[in-house]
FIMIDREN-208954 format. One record per residue: residue in three letters; x, y, z of N, C-alpha, C, O, CB in turn. Coordinates in Angstrom, 2 decimals. Glycine has a CB too. Layout:
<rs>
(r ALA; (X; Y; Z); (X; Y; Z); (X; Y; Z); (X; Y; Z); (X; Y; Z));
...
</rs>
This chain:
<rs>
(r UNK; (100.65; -60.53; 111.52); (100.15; -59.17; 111.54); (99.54; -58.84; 112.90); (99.51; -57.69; 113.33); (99.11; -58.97; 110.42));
(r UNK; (99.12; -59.75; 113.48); (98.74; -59.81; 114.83); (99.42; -59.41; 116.15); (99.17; -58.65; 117.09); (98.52; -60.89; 114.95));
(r UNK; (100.04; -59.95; 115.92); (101.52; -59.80; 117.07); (102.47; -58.68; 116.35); (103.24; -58.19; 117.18); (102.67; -61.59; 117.23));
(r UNK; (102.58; -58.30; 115.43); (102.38; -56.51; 115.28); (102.09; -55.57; 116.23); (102.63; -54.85; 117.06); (101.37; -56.12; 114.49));
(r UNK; (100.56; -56.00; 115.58); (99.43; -54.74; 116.57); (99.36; -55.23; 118.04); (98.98; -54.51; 118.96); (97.46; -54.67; 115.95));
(r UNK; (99.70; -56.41; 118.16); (99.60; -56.58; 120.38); (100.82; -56.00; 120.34); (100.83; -55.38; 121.40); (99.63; -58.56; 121.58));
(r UNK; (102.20; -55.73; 119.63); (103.38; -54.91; 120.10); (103.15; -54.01; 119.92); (103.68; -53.28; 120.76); (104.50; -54.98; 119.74));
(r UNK; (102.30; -53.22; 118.86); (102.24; -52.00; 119.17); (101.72; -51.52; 120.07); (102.01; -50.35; 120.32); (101.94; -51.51; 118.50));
(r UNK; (100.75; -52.20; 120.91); (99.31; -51.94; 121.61); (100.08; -51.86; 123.06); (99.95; -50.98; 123.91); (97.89; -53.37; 121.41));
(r UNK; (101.01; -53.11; 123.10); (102.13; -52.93; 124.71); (102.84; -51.82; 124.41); (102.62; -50.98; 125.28); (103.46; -54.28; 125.14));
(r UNK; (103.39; -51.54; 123.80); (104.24; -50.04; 123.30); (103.69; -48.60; 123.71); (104.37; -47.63; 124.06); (104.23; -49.92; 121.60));
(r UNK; (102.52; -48.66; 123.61); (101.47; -47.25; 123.94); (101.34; -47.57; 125.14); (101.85; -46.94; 126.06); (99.89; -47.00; 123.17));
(r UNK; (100.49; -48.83; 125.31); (100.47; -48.30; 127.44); (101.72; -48.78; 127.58); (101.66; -48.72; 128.81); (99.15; -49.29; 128.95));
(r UNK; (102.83; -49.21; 127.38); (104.04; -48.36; 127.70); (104.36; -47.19; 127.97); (104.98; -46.53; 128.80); (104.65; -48.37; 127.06));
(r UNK; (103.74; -47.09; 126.99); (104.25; -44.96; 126.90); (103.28; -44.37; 127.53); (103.51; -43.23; 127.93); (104.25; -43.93; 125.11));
(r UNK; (101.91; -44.98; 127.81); (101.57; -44.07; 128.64); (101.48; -43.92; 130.14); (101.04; -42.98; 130.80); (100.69; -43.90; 128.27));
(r UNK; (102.14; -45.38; 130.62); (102.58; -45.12; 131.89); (103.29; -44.03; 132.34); (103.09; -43.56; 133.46); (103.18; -45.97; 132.20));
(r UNK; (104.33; -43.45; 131.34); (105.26; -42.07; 131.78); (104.12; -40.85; 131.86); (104.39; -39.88; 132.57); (106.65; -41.62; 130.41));
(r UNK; (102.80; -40.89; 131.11); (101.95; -39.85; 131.71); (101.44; -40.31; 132.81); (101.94; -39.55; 133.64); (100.92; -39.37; 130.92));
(r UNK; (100.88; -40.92; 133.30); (100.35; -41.54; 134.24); (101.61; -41.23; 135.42); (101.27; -40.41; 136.28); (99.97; -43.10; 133.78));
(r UNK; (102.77; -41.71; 135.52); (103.24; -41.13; 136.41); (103.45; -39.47; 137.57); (103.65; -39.20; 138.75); (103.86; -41.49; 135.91));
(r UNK; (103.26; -38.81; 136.37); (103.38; -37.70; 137.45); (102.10; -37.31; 138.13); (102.10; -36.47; 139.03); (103.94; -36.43; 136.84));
(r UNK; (100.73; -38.07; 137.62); (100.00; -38.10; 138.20); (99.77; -38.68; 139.71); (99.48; -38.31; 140.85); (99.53; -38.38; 137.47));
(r UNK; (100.07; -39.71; 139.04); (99.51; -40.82; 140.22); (100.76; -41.54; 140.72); (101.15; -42.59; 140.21); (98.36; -42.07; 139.57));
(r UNK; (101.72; -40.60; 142.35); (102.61; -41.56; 142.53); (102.58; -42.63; 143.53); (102.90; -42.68; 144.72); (103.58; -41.02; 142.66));
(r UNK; (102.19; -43.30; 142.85); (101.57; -44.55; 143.82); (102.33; -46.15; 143.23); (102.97; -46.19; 142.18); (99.47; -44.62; 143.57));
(r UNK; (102.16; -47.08; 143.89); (102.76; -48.25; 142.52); (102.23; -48.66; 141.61); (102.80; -49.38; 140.78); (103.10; -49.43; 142.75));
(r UNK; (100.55; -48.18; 141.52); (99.91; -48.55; 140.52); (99.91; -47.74; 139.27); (99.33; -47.97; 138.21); (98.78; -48.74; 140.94));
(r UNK; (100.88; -46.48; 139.67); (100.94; -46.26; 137.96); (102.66; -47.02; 137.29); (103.36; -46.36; 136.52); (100.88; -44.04; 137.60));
(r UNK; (102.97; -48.13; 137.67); (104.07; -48.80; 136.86); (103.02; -50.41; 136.67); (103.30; -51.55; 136.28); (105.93; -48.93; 137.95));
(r UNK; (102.45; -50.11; 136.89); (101.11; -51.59; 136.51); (100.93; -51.37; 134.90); (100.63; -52.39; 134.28); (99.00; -51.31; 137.48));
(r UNK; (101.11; -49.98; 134.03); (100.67; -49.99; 132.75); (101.81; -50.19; 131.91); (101.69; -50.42; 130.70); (99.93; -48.82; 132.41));
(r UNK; (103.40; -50.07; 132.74); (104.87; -49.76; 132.60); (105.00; -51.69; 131.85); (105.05; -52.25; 130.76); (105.92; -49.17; 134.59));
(r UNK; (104.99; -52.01; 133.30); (105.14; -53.75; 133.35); (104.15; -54.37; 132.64); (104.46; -55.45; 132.15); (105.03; -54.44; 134.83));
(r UNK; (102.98; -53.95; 132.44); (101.70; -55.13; 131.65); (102.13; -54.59; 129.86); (101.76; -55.34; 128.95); (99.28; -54.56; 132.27));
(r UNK; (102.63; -53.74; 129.63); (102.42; -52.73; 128.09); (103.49; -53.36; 128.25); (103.32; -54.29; 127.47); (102.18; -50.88; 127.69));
(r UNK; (104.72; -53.55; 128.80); (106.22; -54.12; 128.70); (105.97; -55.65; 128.16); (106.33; -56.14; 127.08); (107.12; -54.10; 130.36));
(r UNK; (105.21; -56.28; 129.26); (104.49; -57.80; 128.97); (104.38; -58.22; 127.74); (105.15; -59.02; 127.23); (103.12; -57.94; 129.40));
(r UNK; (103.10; -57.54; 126.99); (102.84; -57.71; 125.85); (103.79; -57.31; 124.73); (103.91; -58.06; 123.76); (101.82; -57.21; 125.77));
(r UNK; (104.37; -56.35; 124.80); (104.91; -56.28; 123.74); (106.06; -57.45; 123.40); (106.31; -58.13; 122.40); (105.33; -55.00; 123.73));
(r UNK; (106.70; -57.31; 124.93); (107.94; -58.59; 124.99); (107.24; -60.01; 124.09); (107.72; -60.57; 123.11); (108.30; -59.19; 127.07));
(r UNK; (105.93; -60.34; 124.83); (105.80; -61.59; 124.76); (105.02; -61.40; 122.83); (104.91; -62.41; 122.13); (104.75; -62.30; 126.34));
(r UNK; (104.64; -60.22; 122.41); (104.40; -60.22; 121.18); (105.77; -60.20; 120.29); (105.93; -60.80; 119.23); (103.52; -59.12; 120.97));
(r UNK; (106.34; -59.72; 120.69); (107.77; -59.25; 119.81); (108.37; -60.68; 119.51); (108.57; -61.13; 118.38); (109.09; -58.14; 120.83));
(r UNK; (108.68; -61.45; 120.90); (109.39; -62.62; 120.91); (108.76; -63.50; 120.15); (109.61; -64.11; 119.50); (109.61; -63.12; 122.13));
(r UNK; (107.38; -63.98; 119.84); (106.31; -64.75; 119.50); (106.72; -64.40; 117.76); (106.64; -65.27; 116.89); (104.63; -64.20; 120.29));
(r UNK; (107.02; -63.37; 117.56); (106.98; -62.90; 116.04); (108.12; -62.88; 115.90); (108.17; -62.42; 114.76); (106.35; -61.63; 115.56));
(r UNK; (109.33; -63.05; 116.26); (110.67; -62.67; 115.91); (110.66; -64.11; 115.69); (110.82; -64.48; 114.52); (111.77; -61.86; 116.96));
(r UNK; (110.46; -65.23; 116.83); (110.35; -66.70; 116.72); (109.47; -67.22; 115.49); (109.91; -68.19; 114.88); (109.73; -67.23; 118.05));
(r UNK; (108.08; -66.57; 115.00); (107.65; -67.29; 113.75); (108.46; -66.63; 112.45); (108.06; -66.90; 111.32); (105.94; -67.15; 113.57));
(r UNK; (109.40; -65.91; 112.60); (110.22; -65.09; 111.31); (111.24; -65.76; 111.54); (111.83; -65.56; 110.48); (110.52; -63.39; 111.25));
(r UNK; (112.01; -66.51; 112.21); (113.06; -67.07; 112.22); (113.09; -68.52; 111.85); (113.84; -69.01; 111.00); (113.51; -66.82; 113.28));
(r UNK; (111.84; -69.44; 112.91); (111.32; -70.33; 112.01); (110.96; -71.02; 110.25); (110.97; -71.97; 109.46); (110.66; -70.13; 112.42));
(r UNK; (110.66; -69.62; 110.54); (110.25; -69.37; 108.64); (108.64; -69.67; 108.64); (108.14; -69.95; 107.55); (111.23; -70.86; 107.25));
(r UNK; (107.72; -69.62; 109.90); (106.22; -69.86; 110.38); (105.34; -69.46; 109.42); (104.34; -70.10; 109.11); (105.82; -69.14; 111.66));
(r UNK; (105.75; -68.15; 108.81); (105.20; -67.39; 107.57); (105.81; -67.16; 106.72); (107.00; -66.85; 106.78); (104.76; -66.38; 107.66));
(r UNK; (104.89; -67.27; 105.33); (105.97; -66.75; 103.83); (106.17; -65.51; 103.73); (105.55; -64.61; 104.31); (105.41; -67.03; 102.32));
(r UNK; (107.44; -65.38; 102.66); (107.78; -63.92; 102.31); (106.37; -62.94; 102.41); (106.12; -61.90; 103.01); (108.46; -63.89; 100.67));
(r UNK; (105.64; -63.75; 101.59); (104.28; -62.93; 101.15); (103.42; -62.96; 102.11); (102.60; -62.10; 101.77); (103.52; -63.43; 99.94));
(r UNK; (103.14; -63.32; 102.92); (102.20; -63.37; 104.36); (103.26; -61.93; 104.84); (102.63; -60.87; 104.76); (102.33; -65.33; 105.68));
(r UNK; (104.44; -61.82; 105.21); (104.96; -61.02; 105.38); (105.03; -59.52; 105.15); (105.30; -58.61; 105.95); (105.48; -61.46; 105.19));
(r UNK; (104.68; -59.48; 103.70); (105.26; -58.60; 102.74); (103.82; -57.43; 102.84); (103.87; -56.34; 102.26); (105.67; -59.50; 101.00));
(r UNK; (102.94; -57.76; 103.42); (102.13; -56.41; 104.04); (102.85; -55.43; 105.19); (103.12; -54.23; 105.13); (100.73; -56.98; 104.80));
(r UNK; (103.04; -56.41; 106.25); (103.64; -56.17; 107.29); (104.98; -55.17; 107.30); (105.28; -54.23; 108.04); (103.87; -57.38; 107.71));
(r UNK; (105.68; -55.78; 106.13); (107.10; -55.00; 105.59); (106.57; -53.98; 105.16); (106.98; -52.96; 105.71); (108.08; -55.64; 104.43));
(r UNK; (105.75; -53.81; 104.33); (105.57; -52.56; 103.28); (105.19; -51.19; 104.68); (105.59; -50.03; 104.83); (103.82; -52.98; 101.80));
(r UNK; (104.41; -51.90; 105.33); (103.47; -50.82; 106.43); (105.01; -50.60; 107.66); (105.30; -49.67; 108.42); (101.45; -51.98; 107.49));
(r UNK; (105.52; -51.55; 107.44); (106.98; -50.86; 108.29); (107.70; -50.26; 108.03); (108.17; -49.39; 108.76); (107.82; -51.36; 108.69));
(r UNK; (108.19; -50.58; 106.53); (109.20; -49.59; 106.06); (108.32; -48.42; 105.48); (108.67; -48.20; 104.33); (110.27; -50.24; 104.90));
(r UNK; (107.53; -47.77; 105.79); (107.04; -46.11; 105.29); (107.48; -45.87; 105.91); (107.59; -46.28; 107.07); (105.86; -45.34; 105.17));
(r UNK; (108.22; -44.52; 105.01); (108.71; -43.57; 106.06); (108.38; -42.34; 106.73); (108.98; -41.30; 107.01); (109.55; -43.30; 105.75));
(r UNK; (107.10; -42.86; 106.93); (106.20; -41.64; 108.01); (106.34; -42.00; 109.08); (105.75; -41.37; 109.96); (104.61; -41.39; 107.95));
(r UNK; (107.40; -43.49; 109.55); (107.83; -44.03; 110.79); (109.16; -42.85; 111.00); (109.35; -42.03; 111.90); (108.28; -45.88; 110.67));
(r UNK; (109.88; -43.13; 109.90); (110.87; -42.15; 110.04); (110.80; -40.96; 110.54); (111.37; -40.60; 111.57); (111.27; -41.94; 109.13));
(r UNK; (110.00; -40.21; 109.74); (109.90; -39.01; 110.10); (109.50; -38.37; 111.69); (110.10; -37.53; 112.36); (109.09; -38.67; 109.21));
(r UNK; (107.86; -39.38; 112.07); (107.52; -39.33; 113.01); (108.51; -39.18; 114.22); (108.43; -38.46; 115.21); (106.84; -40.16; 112.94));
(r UNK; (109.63; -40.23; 113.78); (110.62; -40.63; 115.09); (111.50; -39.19; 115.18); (111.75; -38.68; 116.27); (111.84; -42.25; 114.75));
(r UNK; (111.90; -38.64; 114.01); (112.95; -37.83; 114.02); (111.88; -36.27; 114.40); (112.35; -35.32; 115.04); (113.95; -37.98; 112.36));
(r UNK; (110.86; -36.29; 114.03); (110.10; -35.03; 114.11); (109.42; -35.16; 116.13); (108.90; -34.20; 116.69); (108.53; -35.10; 112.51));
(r UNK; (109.58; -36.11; 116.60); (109.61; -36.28; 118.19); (110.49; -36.03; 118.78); (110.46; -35.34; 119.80); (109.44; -37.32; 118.68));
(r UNK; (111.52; -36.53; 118.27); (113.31; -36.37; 118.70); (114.12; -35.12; 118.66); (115.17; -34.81; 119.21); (114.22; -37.21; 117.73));
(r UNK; (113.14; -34.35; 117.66); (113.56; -32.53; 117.69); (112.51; -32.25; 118.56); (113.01; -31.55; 119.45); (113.44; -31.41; 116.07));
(r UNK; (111.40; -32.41; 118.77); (110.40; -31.76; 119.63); (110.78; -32.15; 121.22); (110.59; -31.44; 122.21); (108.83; -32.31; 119.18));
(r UNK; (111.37; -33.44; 121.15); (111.96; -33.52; 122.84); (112.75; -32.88; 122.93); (112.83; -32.32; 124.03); (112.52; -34.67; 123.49));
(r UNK; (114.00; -32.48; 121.71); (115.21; -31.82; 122.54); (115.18; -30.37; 122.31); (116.25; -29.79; 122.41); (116.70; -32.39; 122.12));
(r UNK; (113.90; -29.55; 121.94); (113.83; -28.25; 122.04); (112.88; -28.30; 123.34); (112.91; -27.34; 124.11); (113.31; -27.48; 120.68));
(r UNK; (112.29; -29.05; 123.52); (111.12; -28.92; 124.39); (112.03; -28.99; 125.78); (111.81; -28.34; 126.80); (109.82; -30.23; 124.15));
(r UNK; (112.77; -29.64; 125.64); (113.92; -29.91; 127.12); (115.06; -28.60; 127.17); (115.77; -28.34; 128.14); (115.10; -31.72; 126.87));
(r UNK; (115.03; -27.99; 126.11); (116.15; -26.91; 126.25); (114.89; -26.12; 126.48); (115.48; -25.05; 126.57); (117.39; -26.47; 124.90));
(r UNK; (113.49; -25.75; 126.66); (112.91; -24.57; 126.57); (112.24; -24.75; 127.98); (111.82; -23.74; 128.54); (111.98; -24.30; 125.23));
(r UNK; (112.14; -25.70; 128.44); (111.52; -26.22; 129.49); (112.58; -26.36; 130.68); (112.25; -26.34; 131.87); (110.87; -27.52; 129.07));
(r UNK; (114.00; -26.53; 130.18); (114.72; -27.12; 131.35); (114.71; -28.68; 131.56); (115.67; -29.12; 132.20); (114.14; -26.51; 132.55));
(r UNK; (114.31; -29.06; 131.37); (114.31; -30.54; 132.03); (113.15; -30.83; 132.64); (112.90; -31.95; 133.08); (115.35; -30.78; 133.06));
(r UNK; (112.10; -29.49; 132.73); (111.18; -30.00; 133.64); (109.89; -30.83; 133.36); (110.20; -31.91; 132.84); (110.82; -29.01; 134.24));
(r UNK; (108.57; -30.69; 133.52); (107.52; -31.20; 133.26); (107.17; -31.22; 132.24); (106.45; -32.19; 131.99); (106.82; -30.91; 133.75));
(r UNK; (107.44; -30.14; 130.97); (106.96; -30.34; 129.93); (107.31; -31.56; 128.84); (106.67; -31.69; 127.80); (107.10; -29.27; 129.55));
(r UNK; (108.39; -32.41; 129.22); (108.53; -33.37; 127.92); (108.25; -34.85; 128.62); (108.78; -35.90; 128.24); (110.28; -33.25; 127.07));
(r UNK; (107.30; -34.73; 129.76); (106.63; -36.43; 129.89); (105.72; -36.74; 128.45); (105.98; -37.73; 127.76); (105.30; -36.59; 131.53));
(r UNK; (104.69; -35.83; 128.12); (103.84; -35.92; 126.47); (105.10; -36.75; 125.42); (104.81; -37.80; 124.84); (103.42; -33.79; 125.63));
(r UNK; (106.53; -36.08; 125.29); (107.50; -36.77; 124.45); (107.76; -37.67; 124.66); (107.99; -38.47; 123.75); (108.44; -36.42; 124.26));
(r UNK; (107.91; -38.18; 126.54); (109.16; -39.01; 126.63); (107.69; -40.15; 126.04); (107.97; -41.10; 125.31); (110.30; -39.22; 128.54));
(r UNK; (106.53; -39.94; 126.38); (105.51; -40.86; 126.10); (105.04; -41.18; 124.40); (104.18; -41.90; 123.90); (104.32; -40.28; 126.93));
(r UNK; (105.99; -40.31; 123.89); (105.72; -40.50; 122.40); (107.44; -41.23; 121.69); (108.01; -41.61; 120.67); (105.20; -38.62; 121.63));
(r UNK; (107.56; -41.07; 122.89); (109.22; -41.61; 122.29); (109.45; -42.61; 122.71); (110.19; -43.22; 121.94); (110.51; -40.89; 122.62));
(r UNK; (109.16; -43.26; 123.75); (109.21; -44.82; 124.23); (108.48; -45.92; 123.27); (109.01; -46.96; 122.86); (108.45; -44.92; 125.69));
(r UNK; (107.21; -45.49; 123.03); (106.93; -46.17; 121.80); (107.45; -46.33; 120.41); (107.37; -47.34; 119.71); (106.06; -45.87; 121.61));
(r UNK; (107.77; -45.66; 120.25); (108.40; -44.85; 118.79); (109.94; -46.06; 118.89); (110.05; -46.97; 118.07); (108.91; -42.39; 119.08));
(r UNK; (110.78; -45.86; 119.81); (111.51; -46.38; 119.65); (111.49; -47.82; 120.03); (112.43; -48.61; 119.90); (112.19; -45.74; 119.97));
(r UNK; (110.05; -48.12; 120.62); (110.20; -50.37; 121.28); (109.67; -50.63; 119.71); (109.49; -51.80; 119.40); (108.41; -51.43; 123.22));
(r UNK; (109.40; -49.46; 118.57); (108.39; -50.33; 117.34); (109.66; -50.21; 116.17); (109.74; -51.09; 115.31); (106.46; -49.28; 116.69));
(r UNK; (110.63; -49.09; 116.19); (112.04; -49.17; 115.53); (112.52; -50.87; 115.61); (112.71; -51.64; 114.66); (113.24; -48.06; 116.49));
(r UNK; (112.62; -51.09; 116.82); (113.30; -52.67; 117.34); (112.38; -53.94; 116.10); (112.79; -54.93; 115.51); (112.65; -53.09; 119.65));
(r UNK; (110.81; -53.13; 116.16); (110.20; -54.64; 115.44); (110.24; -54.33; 114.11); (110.14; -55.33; 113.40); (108.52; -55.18; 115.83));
(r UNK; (110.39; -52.97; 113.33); (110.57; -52.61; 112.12); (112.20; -53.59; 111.74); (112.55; -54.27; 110.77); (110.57; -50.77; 112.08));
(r UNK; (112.80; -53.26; 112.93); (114.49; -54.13; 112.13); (114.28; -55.39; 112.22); (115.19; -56.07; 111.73); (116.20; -53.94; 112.97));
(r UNK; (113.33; -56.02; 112.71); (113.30; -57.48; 113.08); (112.44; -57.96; 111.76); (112.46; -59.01; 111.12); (112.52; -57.85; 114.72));
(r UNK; (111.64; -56.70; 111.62); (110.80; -57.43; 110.25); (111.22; -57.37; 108.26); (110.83; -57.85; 107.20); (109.18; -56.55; 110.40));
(r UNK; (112.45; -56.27; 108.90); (113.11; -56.25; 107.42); (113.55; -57.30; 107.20); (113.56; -58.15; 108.08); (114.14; -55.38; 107.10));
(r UNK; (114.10; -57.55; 105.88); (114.29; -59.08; 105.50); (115.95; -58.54; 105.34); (116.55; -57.48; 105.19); (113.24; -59.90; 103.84));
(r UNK; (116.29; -60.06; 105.46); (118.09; -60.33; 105.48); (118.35; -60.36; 104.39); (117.81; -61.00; 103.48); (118.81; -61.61; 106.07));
(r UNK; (119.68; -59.29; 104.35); (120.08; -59.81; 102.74); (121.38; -60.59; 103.24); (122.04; -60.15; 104.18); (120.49; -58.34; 101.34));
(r UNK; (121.81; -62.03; 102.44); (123.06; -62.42; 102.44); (124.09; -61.71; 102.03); (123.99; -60.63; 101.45); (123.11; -63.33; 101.89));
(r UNK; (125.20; -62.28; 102.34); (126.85; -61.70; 101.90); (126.82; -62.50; 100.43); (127.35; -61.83; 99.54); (128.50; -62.36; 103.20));
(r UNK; (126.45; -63.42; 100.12); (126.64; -64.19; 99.36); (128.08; -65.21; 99.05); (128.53; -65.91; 99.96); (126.28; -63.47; 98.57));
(r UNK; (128.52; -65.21; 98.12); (129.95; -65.92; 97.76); (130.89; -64.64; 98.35); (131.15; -64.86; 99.53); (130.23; -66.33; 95.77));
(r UNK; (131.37; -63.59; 97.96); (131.99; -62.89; 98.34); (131.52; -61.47; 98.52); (131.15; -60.62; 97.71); (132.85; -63.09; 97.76));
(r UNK; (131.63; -61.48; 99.79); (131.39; -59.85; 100.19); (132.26; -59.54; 101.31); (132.90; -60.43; 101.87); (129.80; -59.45; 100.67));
(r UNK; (132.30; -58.55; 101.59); (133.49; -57.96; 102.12); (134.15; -58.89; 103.52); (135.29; -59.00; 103.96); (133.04; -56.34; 102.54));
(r UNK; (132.82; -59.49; 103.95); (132.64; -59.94; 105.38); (133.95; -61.55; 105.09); (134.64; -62.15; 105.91); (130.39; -60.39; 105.85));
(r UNK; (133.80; -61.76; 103.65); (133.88; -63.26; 103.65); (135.13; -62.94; 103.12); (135.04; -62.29; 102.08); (132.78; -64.31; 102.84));
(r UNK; (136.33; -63.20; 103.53); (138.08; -62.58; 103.50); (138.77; -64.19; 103.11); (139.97; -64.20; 102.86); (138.87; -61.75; 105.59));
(r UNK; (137.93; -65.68; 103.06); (138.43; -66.29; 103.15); (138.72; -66.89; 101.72); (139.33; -67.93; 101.46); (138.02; -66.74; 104.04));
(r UNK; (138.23; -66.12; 101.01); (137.98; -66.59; 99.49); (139.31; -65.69; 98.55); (139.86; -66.08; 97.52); (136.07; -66.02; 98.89));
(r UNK; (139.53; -64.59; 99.21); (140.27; -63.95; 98.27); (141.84; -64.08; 98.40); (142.31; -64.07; 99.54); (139.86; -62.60; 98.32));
(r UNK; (142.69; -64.21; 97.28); (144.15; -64.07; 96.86); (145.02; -63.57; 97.49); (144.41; -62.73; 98.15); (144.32; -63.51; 95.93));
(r UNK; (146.10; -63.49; 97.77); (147.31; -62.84; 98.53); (147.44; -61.46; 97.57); (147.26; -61.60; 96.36); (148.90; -63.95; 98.55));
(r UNK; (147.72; -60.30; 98.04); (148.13; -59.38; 97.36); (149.79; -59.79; 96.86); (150.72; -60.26; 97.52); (147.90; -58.11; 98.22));
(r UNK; (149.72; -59.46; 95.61); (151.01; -59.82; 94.56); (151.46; -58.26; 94.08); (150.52; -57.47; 94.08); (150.45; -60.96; 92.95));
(r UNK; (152.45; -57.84; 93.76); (152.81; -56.47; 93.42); (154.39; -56.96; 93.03); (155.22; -57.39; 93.84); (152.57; -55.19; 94.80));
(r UNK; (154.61; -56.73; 91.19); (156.11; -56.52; 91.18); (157.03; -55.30; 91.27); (158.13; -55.16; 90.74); (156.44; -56.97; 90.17));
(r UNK; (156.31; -54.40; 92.09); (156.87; -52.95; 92.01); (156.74; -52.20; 93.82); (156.54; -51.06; 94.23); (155.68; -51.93; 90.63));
(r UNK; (156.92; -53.26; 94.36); (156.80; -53.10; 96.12); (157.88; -52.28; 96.17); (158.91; -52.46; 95.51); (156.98; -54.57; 97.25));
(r UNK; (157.60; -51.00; 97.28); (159.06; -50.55; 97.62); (159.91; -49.78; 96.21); (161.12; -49.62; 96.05); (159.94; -52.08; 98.13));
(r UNK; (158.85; -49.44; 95.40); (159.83; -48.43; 94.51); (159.01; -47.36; 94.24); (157.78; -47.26; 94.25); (160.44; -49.00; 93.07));
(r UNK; (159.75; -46.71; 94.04); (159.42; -45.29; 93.61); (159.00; -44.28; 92.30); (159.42; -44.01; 91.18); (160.30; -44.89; 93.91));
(r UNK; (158.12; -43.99; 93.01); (156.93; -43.13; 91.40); (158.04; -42.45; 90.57); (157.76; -41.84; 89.55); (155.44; -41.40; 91.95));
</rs>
């Protein structure tokens, strides 16, 4: 649950380096770009590695899942994603959608840990994927007519 919230936490000063930029163009506003990049990488990887391991149980998990899959993530993402692309047709392209692009960079590095934290379902014995199990097609009526 930890390495969650440090990805979410790199995710925001992620995103808020893109405000910070048009402020300050200097190299020290990509210092919040690369350190918010840092953390999240090195949180994301740290947690993708104890979920693959198997480091934690379903149920240690199964907070984490529940608070990912709401879909006020959803919405959020899709209710940003109309507000950038009216805000860019009303604006032009110009200054007004750094506030988005800074709500949308996050939005989409925490999509990446929401799919990492859903759980796998198998194919099992046969599912579509697994072609090696099933019969030759047989037909005594090939080639004739209805």
């Amino acid at each position: 649950m930890r390495l969650a919230c440090w990805a979410g936490v790199g995710s925001l000063i992620t995103g808020s380096s893109i405000l910070i930029a048009p402020i300050d163009r200097s190299a020290w506003a990509f210092v919040p770009l690369f350190g918010g990049g840092a953390i999240f990488l090195l949180s994301h990887r740290q947690l993708k590695l104890g979920i693959r391991n198997e480091l934690w149980t379903d149920a240690e998990l199964e907070p984490l899942r529940k608070r990912s899959a709401h879909p006020a993530w959803t919405v959020l993402f899709l209710l940003v994603f109309a507000a950038f692309i009216v805000c860019n047709i009303v604006t032009n392209f110009h200054r007004g959608s750094y506030l988005l692009w800074a709500l949308l960079l996050p939005l989409q590095m925490m999509l990446g840990l929401q799919q990492m934290v859903r759980p796998s379902h198998s194919m099992g014995d046969g599912g579509l994927l697994n072609l090696q199990n099933s019969n030759r097609i047989r037909s005594e009526h090939w080639g004739e007519s209805r």
